[in-house]
C-alpha positions, -999 to +999 in steps of 0.1 A: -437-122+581-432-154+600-426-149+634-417-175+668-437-155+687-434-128+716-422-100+695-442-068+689-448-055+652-447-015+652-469+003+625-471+038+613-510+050+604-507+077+580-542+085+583-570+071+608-579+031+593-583-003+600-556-031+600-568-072+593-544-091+613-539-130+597-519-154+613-512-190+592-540-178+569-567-176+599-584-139+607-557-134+642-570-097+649-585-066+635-577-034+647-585+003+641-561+029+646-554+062+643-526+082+626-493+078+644-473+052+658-491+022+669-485-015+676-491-055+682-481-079+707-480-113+685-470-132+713-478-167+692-457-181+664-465-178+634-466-167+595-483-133+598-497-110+574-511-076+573-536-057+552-557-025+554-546+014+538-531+039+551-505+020+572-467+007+568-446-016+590-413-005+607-399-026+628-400-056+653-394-053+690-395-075+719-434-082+737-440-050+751-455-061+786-492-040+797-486-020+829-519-016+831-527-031+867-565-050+865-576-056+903-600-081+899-632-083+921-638-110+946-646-139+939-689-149+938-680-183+941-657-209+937-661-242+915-633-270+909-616-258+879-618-281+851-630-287+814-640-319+805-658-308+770-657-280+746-683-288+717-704-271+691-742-268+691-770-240+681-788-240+713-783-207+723-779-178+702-747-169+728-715-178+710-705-198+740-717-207+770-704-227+799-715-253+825-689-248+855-704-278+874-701-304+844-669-282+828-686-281+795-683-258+770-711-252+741-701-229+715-724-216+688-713-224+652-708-183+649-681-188+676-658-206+643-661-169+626-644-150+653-610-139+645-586-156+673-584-134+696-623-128+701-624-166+704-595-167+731-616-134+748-646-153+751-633-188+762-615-167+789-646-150+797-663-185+801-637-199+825-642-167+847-678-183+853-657-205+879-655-175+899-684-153+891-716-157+880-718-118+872-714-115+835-690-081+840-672-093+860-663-126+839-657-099+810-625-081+838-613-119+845-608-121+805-595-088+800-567-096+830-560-131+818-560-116+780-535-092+785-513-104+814-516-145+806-516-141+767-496-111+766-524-093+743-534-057+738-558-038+757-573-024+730-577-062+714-590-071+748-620-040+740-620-046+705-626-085+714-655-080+734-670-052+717-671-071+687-691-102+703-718-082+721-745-073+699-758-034+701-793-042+697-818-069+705-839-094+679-865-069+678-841-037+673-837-023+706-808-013+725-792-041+742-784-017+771-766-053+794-749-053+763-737-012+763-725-010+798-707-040+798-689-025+770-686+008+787-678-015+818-642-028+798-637+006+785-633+021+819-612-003+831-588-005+802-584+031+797-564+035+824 
């Protein structure tokens, strides 16, 4: 399907399953769902294709707009807004991090395997560290920005940072920051 952008594709799941979302060839999104209706902002253009069982297509509306209302927390701090740099290295085994004072960007090389939306999550996340320094609350920035900026799902916002954070640690443990900050995003986009 090639699309100009800000239209919603509308899906029926006839059992629970998985959709792979891939806009101009690149992974765009992937998505469980569960039988029923269900949908997909695609608020970019684009040629757009769909794979997965257990699902069909049935029609194209305009963006459906979230009403979900995100009250972000006050600001920590406040830093001139600004990127001067986004580059790759394998410094850090964090798929991006950020240097508000320099407005630098380093992204790990595992950051080029994240469908588009996790990549637009976490670049959002990043430029929340202008305002916070509290990783949570960079993740509620993104999710806001995500869905009323970008015009994105809630559940990609959830499914975008769920899929970054790793469960458990190098030496197998439970990466417990790691479980409430996805609880954290939960809460607030189940509303």
């Amino acid at each position: 399907m090639v699309s100009k952008g800000n239209i919603a594709q509308h899906f029926k799941g006839f059992e629970n399953g998985n959709i792979v979302v891939f806009r101009n060839g690149n992974l765009h999104c992937e998505k469980p769902f569960v039988k029923g209706n269900f949908y997909l902002n695609l608020p970019l253009a684009g040629h757009y294709s769909f794979s997965g069982f257990g699902f069909e297509t049935t029609k194209l509306t305009d963006l459906i707009k979230s009403n979900l209302v995100i009250n972000l927390p006050s600001p920590e701090r406040v830093r001139k807004f600004e990127i001067n740099d986004i580059s790759f290295d394998n410094e850090s085994n964090s798929p991006a991090r950020i240097y508000t004072t320099k407005g630098i960007i380093k992204l790990n090389e595992k950051f080029r395997n994240f469908s588009n939306e996790m990549k637009l999550f976490v670049l959002l996340h990043e430029c929340g560290h202008f305002y916070y320094s509290t990783e949570w609350k960079c993740d509620a920035y993104a999710a806001y920005h995500f869905i009323h900026t970008y015009n994105c799902n809630p559940t990609q916002a959830f499914e975008s940072l769920a899929g970054v954070l790793r469960p458990l640690k190098a030496d197998g443990t439970p990466h417990t920051e790691n479980e409430q900050r996805i609880n954290r995003i939960y809460n607030l986009l189940k509303k």
